[in-house]
LUMDREN-239905 format. One line per field, with one value per atom (N, C-alpha, C): residue number from 1; residue in three letters; atom name; x, y, z. Coordinates in Angstrom, 1 decimal. Example, Ala and Ser with C-alpha at 12.3 -4.5 7.8 and 13.67 -1.06 7.14 Angstrom:
<pts>
seq = 1  1  1  2  2  2;
type = ala  ala  ala  ser  ser  ser;
atom = N  CA  C  N  CA  C;
u = 13.2  12.3  13.2  12.8  13.7  12.9;
v = -5.7  -4.5  -3.3  -2.2  -1.1  0.0;
w = 7.8  7.8  7.8  7.1  7.1  7.9;
</pts>
This chain:
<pts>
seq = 1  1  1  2  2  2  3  3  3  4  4  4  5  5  5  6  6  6  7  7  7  8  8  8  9  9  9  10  10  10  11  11  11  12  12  12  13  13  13  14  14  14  15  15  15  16  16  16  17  17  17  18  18  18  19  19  19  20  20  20  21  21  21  22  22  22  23  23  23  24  24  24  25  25  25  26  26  26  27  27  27  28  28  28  29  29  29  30  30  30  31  31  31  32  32  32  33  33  33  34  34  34  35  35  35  36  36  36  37  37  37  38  38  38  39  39  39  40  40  40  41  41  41  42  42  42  43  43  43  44  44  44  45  45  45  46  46  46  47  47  47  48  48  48  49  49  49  50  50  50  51  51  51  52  52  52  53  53  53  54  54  54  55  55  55  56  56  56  57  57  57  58  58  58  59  59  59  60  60  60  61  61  61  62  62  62  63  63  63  64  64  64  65  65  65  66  66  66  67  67  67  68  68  68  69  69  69  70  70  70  71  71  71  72  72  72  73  73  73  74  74  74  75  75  75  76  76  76  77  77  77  78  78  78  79  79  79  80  80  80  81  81  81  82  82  82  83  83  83  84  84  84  85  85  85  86  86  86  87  87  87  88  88  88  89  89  89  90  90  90  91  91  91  92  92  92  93  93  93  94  94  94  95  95  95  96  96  96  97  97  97  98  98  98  99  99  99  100  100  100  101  101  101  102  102  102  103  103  103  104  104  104  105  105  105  106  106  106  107  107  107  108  108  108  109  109  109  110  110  110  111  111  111  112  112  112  113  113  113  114  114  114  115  115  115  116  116  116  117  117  117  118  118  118  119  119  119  120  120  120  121  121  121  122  122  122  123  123  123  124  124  124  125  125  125  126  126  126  127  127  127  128  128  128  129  129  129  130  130  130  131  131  131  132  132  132  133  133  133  134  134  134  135  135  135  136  136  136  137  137  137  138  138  138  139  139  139  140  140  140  141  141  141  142  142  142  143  143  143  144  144  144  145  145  145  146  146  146  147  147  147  148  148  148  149  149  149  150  150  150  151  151  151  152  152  152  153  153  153  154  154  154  155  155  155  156  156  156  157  157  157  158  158  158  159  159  159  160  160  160  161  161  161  162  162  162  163  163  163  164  164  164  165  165  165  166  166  166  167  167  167  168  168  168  169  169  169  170  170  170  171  171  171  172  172  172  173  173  173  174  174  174  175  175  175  176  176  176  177  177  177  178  178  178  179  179  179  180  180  180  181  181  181  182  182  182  183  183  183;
type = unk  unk  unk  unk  unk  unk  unk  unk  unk  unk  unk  unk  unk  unk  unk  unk  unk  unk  unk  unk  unk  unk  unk  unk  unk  unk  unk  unk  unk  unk  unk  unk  unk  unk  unk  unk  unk  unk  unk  unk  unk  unk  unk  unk  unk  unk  unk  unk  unk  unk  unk  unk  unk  unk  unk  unk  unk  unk  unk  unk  unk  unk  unk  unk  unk  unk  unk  unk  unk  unk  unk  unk  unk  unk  unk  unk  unk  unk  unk  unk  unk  unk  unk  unk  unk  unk  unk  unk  unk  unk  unk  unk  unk  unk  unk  unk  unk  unk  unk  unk  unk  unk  unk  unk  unk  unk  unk  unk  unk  unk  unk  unk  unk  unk  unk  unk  unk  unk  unk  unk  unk  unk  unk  unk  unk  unk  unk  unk  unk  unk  unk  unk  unk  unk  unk  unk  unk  unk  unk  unk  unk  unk  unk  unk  unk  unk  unk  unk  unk  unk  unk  unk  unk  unk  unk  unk  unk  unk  unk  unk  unk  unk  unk  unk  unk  unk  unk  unk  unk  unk  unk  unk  unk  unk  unk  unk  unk  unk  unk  unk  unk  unk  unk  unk  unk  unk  unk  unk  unk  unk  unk  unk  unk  unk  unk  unk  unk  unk  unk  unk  unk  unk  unk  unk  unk  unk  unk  unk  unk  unk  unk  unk  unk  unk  unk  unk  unk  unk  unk  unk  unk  unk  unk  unk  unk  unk  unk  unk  unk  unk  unk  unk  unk  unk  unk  unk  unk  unk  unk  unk  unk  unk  unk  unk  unk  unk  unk  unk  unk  unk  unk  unk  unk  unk  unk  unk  unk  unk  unk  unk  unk  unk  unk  unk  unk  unk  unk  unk  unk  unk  unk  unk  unk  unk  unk  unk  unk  unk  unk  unk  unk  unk  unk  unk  unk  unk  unk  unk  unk  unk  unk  unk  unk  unk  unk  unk  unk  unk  unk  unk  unk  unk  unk  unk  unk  unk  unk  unk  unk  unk  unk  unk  unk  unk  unk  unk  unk  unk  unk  unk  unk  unk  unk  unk  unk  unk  unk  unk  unk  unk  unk  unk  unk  unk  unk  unk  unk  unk  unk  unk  unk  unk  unk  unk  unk  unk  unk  unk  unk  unk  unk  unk  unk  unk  unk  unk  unk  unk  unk  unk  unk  unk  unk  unk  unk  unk  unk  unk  unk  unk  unk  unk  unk  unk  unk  unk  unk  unk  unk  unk  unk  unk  unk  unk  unk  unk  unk  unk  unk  unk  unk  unk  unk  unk  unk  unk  unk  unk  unk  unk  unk  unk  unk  unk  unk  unk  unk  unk  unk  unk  unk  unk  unk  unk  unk  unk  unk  unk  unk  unk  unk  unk  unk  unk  unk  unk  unk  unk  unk  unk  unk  unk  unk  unk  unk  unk  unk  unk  unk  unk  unk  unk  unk  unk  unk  unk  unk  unk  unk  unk  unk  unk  unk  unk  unk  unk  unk  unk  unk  unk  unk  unk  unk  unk  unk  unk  unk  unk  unk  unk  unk  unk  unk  unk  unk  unk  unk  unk  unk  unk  unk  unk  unk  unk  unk  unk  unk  unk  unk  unk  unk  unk  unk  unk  unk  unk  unk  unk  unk  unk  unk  unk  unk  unk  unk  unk  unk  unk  unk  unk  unk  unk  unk  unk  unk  unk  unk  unk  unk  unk  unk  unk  unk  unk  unk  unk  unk  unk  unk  unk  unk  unk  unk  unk  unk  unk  unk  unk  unk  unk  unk  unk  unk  unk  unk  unk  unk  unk  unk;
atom = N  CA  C  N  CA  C  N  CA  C  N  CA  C  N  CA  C  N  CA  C  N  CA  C  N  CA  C  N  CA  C  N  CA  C  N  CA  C  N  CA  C  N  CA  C  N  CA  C  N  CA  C  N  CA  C  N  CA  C  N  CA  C  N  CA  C  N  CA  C  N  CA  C  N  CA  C  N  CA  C  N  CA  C  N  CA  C  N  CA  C  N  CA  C  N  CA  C  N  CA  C  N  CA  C  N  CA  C  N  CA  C  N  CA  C  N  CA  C  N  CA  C  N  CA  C  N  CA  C  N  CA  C  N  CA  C  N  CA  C  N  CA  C  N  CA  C  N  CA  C  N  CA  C  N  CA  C  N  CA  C  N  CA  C  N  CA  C  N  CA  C  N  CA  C  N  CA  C  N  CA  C  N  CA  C  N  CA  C  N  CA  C  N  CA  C  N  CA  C  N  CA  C  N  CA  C  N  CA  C  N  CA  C  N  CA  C  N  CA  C  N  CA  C  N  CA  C  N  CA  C  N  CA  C  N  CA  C  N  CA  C  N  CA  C  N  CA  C  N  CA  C  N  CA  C  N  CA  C  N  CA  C  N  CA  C  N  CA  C  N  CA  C  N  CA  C  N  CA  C  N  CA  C  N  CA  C  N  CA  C  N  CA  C  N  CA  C  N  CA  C  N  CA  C  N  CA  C  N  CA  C  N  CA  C  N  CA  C  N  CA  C  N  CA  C  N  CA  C  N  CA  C  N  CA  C  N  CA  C  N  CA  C  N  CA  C  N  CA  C  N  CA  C  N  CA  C  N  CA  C  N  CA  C  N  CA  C  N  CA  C  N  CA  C  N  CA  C  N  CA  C  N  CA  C  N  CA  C  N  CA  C  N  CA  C  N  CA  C  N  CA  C  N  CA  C  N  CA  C  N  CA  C  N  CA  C  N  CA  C  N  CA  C  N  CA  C  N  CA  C  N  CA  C  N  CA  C  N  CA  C  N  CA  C  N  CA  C  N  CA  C  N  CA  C  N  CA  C  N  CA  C  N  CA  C  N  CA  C  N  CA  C  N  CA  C  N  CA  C  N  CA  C  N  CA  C  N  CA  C  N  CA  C  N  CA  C  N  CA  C  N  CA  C  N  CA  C  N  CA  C  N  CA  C  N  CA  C  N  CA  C  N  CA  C  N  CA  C  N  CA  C  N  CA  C  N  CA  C  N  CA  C  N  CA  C  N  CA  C  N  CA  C  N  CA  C  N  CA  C  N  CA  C  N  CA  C  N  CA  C  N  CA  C  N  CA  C  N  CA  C  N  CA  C  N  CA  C  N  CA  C  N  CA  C  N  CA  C  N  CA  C  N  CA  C  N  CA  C  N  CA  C  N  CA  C  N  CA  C  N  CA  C  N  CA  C  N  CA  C  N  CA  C  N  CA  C  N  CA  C;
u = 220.2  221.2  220.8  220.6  220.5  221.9  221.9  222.6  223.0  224.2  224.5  224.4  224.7  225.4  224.9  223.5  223.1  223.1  222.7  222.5  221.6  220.6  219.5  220.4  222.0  222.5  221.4  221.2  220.5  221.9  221.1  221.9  223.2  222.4  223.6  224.9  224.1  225.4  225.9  225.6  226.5  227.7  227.0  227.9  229.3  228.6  230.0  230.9  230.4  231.0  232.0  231.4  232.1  233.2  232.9  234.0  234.8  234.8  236.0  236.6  236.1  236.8  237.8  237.3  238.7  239.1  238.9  239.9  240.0  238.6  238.0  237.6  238.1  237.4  235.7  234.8  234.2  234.3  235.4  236.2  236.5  237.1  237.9  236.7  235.7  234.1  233.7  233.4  232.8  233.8  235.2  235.8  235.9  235.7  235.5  234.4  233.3  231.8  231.7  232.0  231.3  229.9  229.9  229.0  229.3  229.2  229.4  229.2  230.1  230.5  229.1  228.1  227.1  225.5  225.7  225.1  225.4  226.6  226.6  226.7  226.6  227.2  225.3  224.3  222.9  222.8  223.5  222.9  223.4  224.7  224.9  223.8  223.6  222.7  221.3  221.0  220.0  218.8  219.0  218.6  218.1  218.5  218.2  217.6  217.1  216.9  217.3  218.7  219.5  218.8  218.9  218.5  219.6  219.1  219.5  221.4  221.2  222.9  223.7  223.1  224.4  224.4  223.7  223.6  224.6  224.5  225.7  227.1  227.1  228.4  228.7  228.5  228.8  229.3  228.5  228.6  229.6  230.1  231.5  233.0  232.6  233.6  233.7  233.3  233.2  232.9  232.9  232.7  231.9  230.9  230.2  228.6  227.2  226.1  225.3  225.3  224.7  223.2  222.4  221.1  220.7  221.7  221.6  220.4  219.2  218.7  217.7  218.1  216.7  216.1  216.9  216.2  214.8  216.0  214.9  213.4  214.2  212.4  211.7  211.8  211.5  210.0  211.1  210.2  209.8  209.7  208.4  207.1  207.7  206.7  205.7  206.3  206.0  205.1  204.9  204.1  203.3  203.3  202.4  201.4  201.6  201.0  200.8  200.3  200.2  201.0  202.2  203.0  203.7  203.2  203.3  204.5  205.1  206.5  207.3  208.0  209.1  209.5  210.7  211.7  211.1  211.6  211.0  212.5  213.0  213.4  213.0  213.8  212.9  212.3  213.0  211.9  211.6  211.5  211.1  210.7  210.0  209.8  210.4  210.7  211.5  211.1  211.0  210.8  211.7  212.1  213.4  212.7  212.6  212.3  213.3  214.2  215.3  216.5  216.4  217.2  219.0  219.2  220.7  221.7  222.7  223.8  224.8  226.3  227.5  227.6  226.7  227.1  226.3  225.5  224.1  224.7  224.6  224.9  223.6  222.7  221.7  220.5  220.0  219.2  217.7  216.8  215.4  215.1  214.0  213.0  211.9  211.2  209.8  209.9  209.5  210.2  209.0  208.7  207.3  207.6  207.4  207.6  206.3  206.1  204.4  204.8  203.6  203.3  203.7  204.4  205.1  206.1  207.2  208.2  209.1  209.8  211.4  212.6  213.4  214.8  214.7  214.8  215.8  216.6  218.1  219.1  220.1  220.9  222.1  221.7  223.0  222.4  223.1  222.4  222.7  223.8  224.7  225.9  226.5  226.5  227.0  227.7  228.1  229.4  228.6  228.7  227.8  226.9  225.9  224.6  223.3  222.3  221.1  220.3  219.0  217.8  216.8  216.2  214.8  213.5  212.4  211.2  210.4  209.3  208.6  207.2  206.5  205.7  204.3  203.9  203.4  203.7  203.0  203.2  204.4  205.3  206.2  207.7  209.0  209.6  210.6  211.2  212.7  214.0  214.6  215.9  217.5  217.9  219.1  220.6  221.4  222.5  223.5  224.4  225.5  224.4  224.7  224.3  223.4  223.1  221.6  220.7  219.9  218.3  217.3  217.0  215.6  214.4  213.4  211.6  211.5  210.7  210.3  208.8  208.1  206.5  206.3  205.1  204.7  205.6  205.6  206.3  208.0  208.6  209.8  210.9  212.1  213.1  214.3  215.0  217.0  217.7  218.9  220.0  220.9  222.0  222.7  223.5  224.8  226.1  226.0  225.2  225.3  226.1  227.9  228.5  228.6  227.6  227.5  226.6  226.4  225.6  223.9  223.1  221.9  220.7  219.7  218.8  217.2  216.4  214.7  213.6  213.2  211.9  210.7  209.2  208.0  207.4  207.4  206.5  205.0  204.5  203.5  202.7  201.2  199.7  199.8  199.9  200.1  201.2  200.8  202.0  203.2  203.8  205.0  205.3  205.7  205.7  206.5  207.9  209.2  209.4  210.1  210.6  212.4  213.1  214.6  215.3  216.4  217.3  218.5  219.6  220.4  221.5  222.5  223.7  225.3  225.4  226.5  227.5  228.7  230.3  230.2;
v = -35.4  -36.0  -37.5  -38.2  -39.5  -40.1  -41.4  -42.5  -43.0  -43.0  -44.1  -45.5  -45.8  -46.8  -48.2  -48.4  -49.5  -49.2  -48.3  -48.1  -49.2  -49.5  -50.8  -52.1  -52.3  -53.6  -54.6  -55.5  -56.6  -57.1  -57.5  -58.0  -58.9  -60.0  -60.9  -60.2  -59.0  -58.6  -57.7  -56.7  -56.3  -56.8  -57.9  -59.4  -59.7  -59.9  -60.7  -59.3  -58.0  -56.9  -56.8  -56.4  -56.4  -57.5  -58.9  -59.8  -59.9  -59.5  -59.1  -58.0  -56.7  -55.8  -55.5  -57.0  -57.2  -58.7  -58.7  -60.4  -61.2  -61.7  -63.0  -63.6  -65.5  -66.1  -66.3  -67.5  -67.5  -68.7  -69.4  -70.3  -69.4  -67.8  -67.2  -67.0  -66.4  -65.6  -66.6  -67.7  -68.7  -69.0  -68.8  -69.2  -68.1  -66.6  -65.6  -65.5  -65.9  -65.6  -66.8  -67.9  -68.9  -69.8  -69.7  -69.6  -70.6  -71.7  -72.4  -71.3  -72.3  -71.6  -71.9  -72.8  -73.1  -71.8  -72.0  -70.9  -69.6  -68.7  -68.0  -67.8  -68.4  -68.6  -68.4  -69.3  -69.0  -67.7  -66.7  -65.5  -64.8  -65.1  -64.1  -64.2  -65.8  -65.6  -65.4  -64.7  -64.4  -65.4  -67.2  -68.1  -68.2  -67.2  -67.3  -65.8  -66.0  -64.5  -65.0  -64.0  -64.3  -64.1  -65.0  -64.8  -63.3  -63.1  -61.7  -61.9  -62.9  -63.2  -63.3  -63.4  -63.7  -62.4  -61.6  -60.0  -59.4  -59.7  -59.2  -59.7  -60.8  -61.5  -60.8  -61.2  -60.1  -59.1  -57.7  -56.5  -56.4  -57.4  -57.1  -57.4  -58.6  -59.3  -57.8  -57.9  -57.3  -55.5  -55.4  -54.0  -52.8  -53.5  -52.8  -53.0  -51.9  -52.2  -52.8  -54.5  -55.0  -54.8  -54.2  -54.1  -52.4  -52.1  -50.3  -50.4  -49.3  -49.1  -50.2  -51.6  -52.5  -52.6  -52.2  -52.0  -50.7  -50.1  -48.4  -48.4  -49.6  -49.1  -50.4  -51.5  -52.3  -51.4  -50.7  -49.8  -48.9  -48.3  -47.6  -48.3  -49.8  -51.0  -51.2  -51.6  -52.3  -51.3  -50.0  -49.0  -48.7  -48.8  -48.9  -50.4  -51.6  -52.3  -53.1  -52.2  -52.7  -54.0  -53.7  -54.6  -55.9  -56.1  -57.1  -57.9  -59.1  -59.1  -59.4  -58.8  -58.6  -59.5  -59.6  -60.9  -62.7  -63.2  -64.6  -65.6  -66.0  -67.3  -68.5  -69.6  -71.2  -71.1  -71.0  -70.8  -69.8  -68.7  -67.6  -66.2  -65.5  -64.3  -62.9  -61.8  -60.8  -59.6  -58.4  -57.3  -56.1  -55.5  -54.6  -53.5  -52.9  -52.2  -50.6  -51.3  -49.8  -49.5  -48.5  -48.4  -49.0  -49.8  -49.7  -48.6  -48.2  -47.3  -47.7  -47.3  -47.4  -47.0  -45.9  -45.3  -45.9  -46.9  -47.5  -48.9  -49.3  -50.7  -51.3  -51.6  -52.0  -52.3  -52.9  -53.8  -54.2  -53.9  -54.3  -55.1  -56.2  -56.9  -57.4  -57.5  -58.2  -59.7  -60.8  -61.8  -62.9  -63.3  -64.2  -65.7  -66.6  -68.1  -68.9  -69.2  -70.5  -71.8  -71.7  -72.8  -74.0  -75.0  -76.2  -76.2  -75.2  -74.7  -75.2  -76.2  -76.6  -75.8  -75.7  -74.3  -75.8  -74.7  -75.5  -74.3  -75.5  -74.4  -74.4  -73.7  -73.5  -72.9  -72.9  -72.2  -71.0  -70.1  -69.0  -68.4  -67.7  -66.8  -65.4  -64.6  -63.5  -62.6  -62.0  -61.1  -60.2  -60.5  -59.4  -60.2  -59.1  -60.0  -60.1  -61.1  -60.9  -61.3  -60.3  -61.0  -60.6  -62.0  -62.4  -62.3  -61.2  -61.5  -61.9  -63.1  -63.7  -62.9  -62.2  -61.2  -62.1  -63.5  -64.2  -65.7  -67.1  -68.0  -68.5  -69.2  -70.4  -70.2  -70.8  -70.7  -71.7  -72.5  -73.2  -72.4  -72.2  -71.6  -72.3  -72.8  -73.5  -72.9  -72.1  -71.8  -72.4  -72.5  -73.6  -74.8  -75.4  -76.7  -76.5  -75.4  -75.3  -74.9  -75.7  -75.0  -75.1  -73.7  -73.5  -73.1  -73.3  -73.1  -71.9  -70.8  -70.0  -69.5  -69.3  -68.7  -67.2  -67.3  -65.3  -64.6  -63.5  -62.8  -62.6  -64.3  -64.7  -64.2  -64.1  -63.4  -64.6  -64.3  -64.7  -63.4  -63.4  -62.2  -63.7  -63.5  -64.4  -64.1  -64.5  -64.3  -65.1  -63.9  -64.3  -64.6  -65.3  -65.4  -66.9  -67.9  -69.1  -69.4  -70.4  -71.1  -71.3  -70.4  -70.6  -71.1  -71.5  -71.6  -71.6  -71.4  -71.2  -72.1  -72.5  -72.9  -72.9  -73.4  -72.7  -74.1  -74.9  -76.1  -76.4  -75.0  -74.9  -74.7  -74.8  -75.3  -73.3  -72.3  -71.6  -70.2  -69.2  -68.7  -67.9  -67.7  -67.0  -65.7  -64.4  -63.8  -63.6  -62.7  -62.1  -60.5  -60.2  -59.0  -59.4  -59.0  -59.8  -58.4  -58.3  -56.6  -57.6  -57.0  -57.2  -56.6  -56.6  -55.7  -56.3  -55.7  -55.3  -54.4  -54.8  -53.7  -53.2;
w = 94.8  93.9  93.8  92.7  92.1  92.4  93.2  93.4  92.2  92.2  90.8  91.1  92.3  92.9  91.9  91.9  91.2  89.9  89.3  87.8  87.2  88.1  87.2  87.4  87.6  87.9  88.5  88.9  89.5  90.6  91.8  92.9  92.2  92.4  91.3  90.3  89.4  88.7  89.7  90.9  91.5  92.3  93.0  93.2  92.8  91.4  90.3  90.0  89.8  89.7  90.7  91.9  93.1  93.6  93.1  93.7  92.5  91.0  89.9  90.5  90.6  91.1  91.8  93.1  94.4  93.6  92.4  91.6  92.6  92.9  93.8  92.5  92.8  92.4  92.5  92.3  93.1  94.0  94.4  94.9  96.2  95.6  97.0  97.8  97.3  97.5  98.9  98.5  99.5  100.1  99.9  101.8  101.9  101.6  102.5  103.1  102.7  102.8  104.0  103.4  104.1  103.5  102.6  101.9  100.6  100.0  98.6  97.4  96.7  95.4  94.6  94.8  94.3  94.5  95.9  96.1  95.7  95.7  95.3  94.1  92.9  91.3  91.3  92.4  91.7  92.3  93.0  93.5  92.2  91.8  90.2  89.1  89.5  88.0  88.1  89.6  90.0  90.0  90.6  90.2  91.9  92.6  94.2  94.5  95.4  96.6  97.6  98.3  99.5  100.7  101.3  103.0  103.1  104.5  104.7  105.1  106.0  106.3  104.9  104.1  102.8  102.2  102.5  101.7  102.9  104.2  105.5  105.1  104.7  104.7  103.2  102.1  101.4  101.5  101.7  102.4  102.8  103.7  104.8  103.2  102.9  102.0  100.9  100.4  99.1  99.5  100.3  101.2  99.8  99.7  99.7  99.8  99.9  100.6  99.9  100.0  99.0  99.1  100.1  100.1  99.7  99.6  99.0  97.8  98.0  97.2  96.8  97.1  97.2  98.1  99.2  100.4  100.2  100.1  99.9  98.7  97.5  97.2  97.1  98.2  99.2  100.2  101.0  102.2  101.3  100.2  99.8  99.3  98.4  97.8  98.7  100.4  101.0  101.8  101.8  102.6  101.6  100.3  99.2  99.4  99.6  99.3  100.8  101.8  102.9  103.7  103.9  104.5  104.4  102.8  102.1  102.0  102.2  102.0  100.7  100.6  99.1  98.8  99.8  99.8  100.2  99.5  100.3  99.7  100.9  100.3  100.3  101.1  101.1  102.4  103.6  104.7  105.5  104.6  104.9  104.3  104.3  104.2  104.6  104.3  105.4  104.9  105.3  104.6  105.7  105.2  105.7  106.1  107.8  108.2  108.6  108.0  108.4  107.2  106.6  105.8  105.8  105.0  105.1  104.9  105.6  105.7  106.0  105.0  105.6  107.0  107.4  109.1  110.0  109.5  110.5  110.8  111.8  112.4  113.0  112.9  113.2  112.1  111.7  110.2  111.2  110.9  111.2  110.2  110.9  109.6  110.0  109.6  109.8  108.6  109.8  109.4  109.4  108.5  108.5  108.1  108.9  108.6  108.6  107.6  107.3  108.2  108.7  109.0  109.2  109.9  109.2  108.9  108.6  108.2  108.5  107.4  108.2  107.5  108.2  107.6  106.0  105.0  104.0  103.9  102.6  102.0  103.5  103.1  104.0  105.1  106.5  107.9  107.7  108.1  108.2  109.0  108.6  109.8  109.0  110.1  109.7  110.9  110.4  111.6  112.4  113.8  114.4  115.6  116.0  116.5  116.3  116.6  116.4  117.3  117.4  118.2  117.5  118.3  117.6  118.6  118.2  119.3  118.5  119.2  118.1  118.4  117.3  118.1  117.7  117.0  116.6  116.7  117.3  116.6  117.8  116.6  117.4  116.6  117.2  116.5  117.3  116.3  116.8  116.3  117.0  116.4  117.2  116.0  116.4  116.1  117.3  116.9  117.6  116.4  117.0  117.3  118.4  118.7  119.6  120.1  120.9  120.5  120.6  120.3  121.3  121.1  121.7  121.0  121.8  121.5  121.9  121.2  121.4  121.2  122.0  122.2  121.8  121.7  121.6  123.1  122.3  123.4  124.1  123.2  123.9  123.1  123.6  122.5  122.8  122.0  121.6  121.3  122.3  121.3  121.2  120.1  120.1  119.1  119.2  118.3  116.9  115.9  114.7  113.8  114.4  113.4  113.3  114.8  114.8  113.6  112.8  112.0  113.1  112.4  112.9  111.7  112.1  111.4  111.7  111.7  111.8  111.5  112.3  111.5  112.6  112.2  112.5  112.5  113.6  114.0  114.0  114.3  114.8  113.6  113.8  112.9  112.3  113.0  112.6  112.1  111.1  110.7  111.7  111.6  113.1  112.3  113.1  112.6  113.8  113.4  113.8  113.9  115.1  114.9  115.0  114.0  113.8  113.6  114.4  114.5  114.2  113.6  113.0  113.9  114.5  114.7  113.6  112.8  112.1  112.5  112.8  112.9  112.2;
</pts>
């Protein structure tokens, strides 16, 4: 059976669909989300590609699976073109290792930061938890007000609804293993 769910929409217009539907401004949208009205107005007009927390925060707001289906032919692209990553935003790269499901609470990614990297764009937060193993490279990660350095091998779980952010100091690329826990 064929999904209707997207019907060719584009993220952005599922978005603006979804937050008319529950008659959200986009005023209401960002104090539910957490997230600016600016940022989100460029995710409708598809003027952005969302870090993964704003596709979670979404999701929960708008209750429905904003990565349904881009996810999925994501992981077939991405097993087609040897591992290549899809998604990129300003300081990062991500490619989605586990299907999204209303009945699944857990989100995989393989998470690639260049070199030099400082977080731009907004800090990230979303409902739930996350850890990060850095299976490559270097990584600073600041949540809430602490930050720590991280080496090959070293991990963070940490309460993703605090404002976090990433970046990659080091001469070379970092590469991440990032699990997601979502309610």
């Amino acid at each position: 059976m064929v999904k209707k769910k997207s019907q060719g929409l584009t993220l952005g217009r599922r978005v603006r669909a979804g937050r008319e539907k529950l008659g959200l401004s986009l005023a209401d949208l960002a104090h539910e989300s957490g997230y600016t009205v600016d940022v989100l107005r460029d995710l409708e007009e598809g003027k952005i590609v969302p870090p993964v927390s704003l596709l979670l925060q979404l999701s929960r707001v708008l209750k429905l699976d904003m990565e349904d289906g881009e996810a999925e032919e994501d992981l077939k692209t991405t097993r087609k073109r040897t591992r290549s990553h899809k998604k990129r935003v300003d300081s990062y790269a991500y490619n989605p290792l586990t299907k999204p499901a209303k009945d699944k609470h857990l989100r995989a990614y393989h998470v690639t930061i260049e070199a030099n990297t400082e977080h731009k764009g907004v800090e990230y937060h979303h409902e739930g938890e996350e850890f990060v193993y850095v299976i490559k490279g270097g990584l600073v990660i600041q949540v809430g007000d602490n930050v720590s350095t991280l080496a090959k091998g070293e991990s963070l779980h940490f309460n993703s609804s605090l404002h976090h952010k990433l970046s990659n100091p080091t001469a070379e690329t970092t590469r991440l293993l990032v699990v997601i826990y979502v309610p």
